[in-house]
DSSP file (Angstrom, degrees, kcal/mol; ACC not computed):
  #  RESIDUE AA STRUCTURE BP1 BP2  ACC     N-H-->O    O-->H-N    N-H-->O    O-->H-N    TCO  KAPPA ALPHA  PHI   PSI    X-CA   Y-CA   Z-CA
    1    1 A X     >        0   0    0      0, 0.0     4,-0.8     0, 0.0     5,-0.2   0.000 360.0 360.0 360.0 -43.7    0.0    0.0    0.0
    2    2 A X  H  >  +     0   0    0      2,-0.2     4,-1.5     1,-0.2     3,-0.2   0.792 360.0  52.5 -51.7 -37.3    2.9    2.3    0.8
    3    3 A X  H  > S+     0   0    0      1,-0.2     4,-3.1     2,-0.2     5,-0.2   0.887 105.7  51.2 -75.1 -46.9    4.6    1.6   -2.2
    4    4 A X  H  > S+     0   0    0      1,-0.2     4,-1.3     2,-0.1    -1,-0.2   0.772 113.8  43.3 -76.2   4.5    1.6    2.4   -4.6
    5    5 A X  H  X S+     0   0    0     -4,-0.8     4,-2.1    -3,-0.2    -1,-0.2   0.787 107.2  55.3-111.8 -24.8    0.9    5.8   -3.2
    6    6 A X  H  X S+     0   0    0     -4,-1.5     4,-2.2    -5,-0.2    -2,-0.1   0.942 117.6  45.1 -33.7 -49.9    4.6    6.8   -2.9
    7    7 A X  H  X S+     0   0    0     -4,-3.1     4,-3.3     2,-0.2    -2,-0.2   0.972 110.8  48.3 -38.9 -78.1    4.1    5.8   -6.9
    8    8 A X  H  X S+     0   0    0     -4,-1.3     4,-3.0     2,-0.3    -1,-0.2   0.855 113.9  45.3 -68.9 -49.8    0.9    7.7   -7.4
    9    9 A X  H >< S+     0   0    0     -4,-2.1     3,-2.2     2,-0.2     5,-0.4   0.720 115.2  54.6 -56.9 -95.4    2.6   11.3   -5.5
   10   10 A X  H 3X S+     0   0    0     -4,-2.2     4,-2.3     1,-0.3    -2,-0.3   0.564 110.6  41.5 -19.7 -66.9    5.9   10.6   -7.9
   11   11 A X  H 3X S+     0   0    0     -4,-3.3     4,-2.1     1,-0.2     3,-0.4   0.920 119.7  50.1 -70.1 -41.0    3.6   10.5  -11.0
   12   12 A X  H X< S+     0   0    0     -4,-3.0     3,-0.9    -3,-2.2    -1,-0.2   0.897 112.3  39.9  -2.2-103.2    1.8   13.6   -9.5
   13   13 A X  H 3> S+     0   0    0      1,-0.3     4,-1.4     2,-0.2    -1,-0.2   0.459 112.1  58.3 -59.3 -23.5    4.3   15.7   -8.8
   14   14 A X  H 3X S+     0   0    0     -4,-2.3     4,-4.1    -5,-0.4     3,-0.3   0.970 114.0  49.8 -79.9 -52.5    6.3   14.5  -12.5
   15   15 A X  H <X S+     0   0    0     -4,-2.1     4,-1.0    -3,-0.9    -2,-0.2   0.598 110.0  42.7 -32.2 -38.5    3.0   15.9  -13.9
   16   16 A X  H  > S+     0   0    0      2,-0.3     4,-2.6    -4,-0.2    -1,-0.2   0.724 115.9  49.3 -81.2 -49.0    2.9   18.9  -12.2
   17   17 A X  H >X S+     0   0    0     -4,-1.4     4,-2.0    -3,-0.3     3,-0.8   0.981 114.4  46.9 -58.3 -57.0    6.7   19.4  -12.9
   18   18 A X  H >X S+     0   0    0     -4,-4.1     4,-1.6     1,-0.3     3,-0.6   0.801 111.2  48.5 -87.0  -2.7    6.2   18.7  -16.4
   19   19 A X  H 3< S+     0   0    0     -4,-1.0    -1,-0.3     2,-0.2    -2,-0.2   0.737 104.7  59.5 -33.0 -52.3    3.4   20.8  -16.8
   20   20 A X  H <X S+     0   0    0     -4,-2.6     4,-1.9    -3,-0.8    -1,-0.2   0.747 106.7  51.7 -47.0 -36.7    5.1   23.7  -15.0
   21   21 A X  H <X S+     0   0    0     -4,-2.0     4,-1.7    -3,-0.6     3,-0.5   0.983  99.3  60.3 -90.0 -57.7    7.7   23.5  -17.7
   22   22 A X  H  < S+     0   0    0     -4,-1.6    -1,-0.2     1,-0.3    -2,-0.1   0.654 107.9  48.0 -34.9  -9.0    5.3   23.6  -20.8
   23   23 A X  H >> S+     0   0    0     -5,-0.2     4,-1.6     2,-0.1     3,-0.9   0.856 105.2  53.9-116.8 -26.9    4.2   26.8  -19.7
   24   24 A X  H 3X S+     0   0    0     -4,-1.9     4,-2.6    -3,-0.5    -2,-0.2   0.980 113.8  48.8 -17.7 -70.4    7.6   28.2  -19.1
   25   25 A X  H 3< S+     0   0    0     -4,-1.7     4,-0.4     1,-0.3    -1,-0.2   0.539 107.1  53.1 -49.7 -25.1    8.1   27.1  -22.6
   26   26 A X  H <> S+     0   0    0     -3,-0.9     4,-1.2    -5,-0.4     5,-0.3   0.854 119.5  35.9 -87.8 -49.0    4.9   28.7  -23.9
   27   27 A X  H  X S+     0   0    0     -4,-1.6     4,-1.7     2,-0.1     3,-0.4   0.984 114.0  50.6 -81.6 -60.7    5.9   31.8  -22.5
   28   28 A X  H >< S+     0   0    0     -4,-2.6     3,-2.9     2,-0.2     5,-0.5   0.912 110.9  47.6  -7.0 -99.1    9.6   32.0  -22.9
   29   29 A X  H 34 S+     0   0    0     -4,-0.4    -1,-0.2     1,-0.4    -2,-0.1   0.500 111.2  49.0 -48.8 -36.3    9.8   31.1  -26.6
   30   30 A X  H >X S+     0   0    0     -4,-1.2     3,-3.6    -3,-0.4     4,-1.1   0.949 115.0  54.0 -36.2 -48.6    6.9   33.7  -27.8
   31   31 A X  H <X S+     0   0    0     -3,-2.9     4,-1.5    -4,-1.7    -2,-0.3   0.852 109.5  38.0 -66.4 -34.3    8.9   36.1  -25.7
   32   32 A X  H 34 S+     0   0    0     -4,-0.4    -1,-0.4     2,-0.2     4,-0.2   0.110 109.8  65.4 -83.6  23.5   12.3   35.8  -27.1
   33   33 A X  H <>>S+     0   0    0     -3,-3.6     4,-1.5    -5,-0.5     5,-0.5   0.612 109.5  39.2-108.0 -71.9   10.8   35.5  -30.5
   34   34 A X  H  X5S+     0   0    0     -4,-1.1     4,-4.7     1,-0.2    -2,-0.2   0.624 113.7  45.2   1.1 -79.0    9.6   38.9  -30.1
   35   35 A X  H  X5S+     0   0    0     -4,-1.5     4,-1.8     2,-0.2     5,-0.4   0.945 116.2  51.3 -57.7 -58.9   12.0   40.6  -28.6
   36   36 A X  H  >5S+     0   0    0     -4,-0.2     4,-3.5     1,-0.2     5,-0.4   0.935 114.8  52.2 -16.9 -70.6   14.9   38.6  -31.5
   37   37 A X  H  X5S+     0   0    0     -4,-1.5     4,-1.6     2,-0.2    -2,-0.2   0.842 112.0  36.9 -50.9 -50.3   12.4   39.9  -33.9
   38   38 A X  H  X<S+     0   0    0     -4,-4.7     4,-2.0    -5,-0.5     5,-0.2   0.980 113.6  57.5 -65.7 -60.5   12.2   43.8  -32.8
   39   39 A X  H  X S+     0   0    0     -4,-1.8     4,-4.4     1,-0.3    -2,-0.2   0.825 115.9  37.7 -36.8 -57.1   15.9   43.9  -32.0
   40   40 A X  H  X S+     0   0    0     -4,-3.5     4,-2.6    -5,-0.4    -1,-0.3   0.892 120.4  43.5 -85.4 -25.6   16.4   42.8  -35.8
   41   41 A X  H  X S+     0   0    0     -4,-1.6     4,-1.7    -5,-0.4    -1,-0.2   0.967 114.3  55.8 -59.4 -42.2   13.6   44.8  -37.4
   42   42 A X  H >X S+     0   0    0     -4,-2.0     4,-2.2     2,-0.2     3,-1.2   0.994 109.9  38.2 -51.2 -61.6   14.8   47.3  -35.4
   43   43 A X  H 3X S+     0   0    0     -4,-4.4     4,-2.5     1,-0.3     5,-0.5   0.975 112.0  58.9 -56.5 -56.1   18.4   47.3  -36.6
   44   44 A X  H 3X S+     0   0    0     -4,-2.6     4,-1.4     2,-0.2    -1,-0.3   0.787 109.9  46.5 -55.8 -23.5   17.3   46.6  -40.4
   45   45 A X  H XX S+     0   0    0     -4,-1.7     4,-2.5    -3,-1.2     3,-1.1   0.979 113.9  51.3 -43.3 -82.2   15.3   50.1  -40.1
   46   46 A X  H 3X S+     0   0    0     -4,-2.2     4,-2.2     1,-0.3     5,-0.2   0.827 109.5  42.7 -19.0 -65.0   18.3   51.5  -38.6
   47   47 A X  H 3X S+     0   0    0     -4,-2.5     4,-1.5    -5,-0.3    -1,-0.3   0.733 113.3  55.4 -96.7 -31.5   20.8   50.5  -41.2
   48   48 A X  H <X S+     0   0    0     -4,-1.4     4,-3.1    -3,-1.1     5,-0.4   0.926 110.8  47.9 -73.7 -46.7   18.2   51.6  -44.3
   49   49 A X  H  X S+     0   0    0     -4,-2.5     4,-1.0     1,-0.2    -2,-0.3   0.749 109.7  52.3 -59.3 -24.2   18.0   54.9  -42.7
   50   50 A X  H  X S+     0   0    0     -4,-2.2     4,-2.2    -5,-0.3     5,-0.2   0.901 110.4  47.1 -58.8 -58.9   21.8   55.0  -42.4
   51   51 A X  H  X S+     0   0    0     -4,-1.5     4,-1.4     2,-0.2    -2,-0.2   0.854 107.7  52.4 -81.0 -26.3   22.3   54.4  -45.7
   52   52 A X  H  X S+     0   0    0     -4,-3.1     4,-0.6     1,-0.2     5,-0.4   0.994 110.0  52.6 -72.6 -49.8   19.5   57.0  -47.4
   53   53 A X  H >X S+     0   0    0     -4,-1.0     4,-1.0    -5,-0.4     3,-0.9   0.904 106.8  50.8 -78.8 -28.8   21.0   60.0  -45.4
   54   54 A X  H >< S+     0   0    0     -4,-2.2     3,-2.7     1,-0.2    -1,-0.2   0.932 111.3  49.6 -58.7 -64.9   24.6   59.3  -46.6
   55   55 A X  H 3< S+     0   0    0     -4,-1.4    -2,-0.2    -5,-0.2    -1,-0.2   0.454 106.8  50.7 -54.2   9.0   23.5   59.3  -49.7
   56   56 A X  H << S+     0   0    0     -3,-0.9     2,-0.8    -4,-0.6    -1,-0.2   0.428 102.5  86.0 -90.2 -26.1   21.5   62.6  -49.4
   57   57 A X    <<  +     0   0    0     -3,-2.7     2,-0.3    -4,-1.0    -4,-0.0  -0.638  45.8 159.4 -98.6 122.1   24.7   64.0  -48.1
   58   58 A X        -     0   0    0     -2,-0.8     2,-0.4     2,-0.0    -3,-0.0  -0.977  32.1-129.5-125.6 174.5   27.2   65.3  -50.0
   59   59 A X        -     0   0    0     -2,-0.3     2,-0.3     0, 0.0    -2,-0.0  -0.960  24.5-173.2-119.0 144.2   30.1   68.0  -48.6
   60   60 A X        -     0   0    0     -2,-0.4     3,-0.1     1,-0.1    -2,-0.0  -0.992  23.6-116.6-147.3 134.8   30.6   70.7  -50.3
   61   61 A X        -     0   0    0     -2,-0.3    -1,-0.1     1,-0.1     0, 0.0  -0.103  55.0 -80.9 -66.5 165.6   33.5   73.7  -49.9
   62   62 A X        -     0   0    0      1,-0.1     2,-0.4     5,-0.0    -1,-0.1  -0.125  49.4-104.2 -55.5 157.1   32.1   77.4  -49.0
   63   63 A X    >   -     0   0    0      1,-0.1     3,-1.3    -3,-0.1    -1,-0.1  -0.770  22.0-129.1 -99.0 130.8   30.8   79.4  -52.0
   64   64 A X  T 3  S+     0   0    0     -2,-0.4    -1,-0.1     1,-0.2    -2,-0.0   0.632 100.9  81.2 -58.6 -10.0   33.4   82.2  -53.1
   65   65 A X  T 3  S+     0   0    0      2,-0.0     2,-0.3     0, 0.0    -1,-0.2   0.693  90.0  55.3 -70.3 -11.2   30.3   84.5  -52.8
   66   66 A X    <   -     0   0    0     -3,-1.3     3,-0.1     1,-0.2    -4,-0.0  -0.843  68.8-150.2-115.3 156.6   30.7   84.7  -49.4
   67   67 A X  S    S+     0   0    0     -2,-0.3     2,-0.3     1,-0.2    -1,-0.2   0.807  75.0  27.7-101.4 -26.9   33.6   85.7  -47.1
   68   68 A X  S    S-     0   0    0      1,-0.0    -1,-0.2     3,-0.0     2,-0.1  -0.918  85.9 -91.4-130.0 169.8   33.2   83.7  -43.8
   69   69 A X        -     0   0    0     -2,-0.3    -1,-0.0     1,-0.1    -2,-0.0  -0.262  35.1-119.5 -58.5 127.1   31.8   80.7  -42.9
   70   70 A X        -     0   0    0     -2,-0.1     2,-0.6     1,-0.1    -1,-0.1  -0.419  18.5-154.7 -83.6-179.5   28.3   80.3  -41.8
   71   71 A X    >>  -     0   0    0      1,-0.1     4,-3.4     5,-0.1     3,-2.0  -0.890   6.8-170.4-125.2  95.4   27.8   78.9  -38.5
   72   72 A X  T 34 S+     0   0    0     -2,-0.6    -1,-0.1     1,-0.2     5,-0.1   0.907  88.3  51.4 -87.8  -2.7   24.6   77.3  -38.2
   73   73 A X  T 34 S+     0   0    0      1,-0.1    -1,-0.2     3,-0.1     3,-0.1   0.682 128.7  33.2 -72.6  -6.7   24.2   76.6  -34.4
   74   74 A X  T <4 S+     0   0    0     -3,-2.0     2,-0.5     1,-0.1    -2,-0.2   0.588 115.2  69.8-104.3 -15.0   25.1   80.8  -34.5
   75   75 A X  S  < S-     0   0    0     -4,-3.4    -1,-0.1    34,-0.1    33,-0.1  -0.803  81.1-117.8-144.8 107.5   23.4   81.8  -37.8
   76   76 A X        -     0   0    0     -2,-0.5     2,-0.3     1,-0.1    33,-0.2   0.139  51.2-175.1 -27.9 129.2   19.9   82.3  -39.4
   77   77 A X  E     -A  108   0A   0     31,-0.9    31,-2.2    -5,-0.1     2,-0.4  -0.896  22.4-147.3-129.9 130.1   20.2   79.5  -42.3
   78   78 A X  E     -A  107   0A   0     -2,-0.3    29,-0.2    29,-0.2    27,-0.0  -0.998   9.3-165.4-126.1 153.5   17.9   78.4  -45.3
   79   79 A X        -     0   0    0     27,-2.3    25,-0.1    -2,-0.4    28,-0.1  -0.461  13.1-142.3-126.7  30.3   17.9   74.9  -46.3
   80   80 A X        -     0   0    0      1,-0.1     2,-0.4    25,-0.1    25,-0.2   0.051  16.0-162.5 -30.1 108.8   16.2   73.9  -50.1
   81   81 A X  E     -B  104   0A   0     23,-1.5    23,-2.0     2,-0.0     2,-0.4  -0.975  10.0-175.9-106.3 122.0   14.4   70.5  -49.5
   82   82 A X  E     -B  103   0A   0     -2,-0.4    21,-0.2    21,-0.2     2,-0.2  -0.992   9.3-159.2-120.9 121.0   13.7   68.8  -53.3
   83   83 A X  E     -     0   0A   0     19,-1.2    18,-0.7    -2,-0.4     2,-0.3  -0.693   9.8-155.9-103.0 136.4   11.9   65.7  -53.0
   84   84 A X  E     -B  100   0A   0     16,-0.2     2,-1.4    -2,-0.2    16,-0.1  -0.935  15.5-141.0-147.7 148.3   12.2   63.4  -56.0
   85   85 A X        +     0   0    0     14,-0.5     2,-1.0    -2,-0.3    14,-0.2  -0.523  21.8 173.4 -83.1  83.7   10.1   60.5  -57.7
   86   86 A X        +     0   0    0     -2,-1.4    -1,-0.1    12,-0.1     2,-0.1  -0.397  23.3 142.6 -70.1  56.4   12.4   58.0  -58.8
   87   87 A X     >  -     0   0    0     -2,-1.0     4,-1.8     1,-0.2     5,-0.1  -0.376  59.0-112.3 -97.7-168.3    9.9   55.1  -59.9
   88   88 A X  H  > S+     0   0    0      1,-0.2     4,-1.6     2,-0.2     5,-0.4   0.758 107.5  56.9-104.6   4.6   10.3   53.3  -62.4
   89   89 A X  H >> S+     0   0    0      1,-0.2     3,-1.1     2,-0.2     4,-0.8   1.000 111.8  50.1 -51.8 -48.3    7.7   54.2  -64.8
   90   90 A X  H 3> S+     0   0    0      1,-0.3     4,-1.3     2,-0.2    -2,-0.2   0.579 110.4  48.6 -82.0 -11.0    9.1   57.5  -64.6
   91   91 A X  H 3X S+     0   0    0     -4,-1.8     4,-0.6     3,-0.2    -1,-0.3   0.566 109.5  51.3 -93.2  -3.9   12.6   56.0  -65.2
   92   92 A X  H << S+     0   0    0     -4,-1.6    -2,-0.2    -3,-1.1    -1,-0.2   0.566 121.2  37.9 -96.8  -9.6   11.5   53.9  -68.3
   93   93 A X  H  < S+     0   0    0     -4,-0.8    -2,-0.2    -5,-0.4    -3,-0.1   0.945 131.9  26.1 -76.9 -40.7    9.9   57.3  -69.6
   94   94 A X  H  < S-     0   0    0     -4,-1.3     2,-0.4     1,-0.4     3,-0.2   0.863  92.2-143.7-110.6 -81.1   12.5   59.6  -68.5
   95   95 A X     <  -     0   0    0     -4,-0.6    -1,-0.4     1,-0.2    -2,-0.2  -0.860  69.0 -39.8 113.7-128.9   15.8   57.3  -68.4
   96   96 A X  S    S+     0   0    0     -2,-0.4    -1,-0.2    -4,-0.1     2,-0.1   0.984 118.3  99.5 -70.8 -61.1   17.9   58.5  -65.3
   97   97 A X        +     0   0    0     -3,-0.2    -1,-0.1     1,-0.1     2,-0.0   0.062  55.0 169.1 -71.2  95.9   17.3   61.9  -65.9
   98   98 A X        -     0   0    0     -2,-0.1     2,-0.4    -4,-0.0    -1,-0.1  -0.263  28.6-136.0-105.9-163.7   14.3   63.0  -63.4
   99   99 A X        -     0   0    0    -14,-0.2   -14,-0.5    -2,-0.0     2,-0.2  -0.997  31.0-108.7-151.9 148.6   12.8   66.3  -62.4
  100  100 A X  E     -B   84   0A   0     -2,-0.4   -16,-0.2     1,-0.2     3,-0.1  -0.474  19.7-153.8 -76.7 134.6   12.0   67.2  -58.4
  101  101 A X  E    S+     0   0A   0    -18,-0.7     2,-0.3    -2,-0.2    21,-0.2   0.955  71.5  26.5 -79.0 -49.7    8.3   67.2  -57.6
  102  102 A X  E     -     0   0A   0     19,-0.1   -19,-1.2    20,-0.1     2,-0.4  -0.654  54.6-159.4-124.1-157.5    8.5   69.6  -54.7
  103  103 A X  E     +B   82   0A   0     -2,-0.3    17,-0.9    17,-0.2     2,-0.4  -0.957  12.2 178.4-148.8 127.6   10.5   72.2  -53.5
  104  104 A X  E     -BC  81 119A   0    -23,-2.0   -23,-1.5    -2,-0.4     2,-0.6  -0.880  12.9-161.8-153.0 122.7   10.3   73.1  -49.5
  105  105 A X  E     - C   0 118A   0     13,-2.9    13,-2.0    -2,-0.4     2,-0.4  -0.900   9.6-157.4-144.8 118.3   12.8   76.0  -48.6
  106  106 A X  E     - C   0 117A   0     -2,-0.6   -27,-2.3    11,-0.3     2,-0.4  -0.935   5.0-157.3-106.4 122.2   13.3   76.0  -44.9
  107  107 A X  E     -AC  78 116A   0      9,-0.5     9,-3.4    -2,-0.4     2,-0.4  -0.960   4.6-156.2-127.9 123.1   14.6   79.2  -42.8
  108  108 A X  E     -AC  77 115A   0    -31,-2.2   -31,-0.9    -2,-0.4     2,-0.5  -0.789  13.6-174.1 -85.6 111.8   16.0   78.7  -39.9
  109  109 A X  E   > + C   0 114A   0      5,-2.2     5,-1.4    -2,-0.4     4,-0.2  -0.944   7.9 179.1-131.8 132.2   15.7   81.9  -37.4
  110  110 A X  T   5S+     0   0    0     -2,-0.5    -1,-0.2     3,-0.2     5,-0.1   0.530  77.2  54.6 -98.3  -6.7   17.4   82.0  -34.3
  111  111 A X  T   5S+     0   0    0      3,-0.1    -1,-0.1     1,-0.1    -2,-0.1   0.729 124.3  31.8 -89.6 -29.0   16.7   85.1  -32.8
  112  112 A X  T   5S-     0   0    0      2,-0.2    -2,-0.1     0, 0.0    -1,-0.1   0.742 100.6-141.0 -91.2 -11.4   13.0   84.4  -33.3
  113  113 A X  T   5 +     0   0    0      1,-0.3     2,-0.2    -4,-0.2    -3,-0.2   0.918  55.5 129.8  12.2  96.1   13.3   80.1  -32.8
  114  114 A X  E   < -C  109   0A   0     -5,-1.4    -5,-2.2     2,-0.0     2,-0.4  -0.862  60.1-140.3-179.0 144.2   11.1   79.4  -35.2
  115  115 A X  E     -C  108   0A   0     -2,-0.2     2,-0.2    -7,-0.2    -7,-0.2  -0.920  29.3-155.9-129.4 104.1   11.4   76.8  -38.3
  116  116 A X  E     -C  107   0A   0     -9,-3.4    -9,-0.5    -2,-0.4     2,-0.2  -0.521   4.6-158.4 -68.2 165.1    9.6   78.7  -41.8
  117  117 A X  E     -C  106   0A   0     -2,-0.2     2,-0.3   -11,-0.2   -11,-0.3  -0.847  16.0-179.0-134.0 102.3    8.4   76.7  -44.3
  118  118 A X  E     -C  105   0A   0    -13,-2.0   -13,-2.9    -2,-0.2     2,-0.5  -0.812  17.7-165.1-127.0 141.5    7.8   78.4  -48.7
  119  119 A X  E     -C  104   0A   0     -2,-0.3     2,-0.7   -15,-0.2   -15,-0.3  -0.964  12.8-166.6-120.6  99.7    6.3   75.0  -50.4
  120  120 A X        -     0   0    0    -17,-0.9   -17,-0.2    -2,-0.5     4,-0.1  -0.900  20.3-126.6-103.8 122.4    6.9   76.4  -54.6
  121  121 A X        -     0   0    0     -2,-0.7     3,-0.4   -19,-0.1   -19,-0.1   0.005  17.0-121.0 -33.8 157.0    5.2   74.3  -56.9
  122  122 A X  S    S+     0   0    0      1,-0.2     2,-1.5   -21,-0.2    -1,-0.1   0.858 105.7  53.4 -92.3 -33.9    7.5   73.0  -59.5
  123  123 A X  S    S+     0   0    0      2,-0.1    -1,-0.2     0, 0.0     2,-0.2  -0.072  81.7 160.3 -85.8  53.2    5.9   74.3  -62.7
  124  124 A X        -     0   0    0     -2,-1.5     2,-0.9    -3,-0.4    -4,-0.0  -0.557  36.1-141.9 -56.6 121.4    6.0   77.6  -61.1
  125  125 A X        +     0   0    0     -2,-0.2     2,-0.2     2,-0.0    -1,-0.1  -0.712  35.7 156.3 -96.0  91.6    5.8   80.5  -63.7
  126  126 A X        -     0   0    0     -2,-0.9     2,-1.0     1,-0.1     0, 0.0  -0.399  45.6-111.3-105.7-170.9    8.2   83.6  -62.7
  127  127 A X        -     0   0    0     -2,-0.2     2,-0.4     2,-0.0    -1,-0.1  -0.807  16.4-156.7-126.6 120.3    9.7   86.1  -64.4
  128  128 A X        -     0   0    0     -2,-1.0     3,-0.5     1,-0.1     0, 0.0  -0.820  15.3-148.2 -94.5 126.8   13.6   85.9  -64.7
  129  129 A X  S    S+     0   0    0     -2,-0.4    -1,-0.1     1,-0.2    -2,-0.0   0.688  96.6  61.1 -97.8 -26.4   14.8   90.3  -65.4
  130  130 A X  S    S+     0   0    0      2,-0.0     2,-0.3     0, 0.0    -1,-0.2   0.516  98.5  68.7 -81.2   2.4   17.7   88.8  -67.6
  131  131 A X        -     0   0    0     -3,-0.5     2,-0.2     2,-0.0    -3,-0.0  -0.962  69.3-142.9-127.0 156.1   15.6   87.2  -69.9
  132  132 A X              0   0    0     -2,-0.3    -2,-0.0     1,-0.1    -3,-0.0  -0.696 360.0 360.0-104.1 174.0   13.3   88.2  -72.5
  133  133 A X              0   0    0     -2,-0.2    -1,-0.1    -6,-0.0    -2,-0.0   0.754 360.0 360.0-102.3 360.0   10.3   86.8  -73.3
């Protein structure tokens, strides 16, 4: 009699055990798949966004039109942001050669801190004083 209920607790308690561990395991293995998965989603996000803003940047020397340098953490600044549509309709129409859809010029004022914004259309019609018409 001793023997079969010593038995009957062991197989219990192995039940219990392994039971305990299948839900470790249910929970664990979602959780580090998650976490794996943002880490590496994260990082590929990262590492495309690294790569578009080097390639947005180039450096380029001061313009002889000026005599010093500006300073832009000291000095009111404008910026021309040209957004352009590379797809490829427009590159089997086109070839390489594309044209910016918009044009954003951003002025930077520091006395005032405060970020303008001029959005010019691209088929914009102005009048150029050096040319005739």
């Amino acid at each position: 009699m001793k023997m079969s209920s010593e038995l009957e607790q062991n197989t219990r308690s192995n039940k219990k055990r392994s039971k305990r561990r299948s839900i470790k395991w249910f929970i664990l293995i979602p959780f580090f798949l998650l976490i794996f998965g943002g880490v590496g989603y994260g990082s590929l996000i990262y590492n495309k966004a690294k790569a578009v803003v080097s390639d947005a940047y180039a450096q380029i020397d001061k313009s002889s039109k000026r005599d010093k340098e500006v300073e832009p953490l000291k000095d009111n600044i404008s910026i021309l942001i040209m957004g352009v549509d590379g797809s490829e309709m427009r590159k089997s129409q086109y070839g390489e050669a594309v044209r910016t859809d918009a044009l954003l010029l951003a002025t930077i004022n520091k006395d005032d801190k405060s970020v303008k914004l001029v959005s010019i259309p691209r088929d914009s019609r102005v009048y150029i004083p050096s040319r005739k018409k």
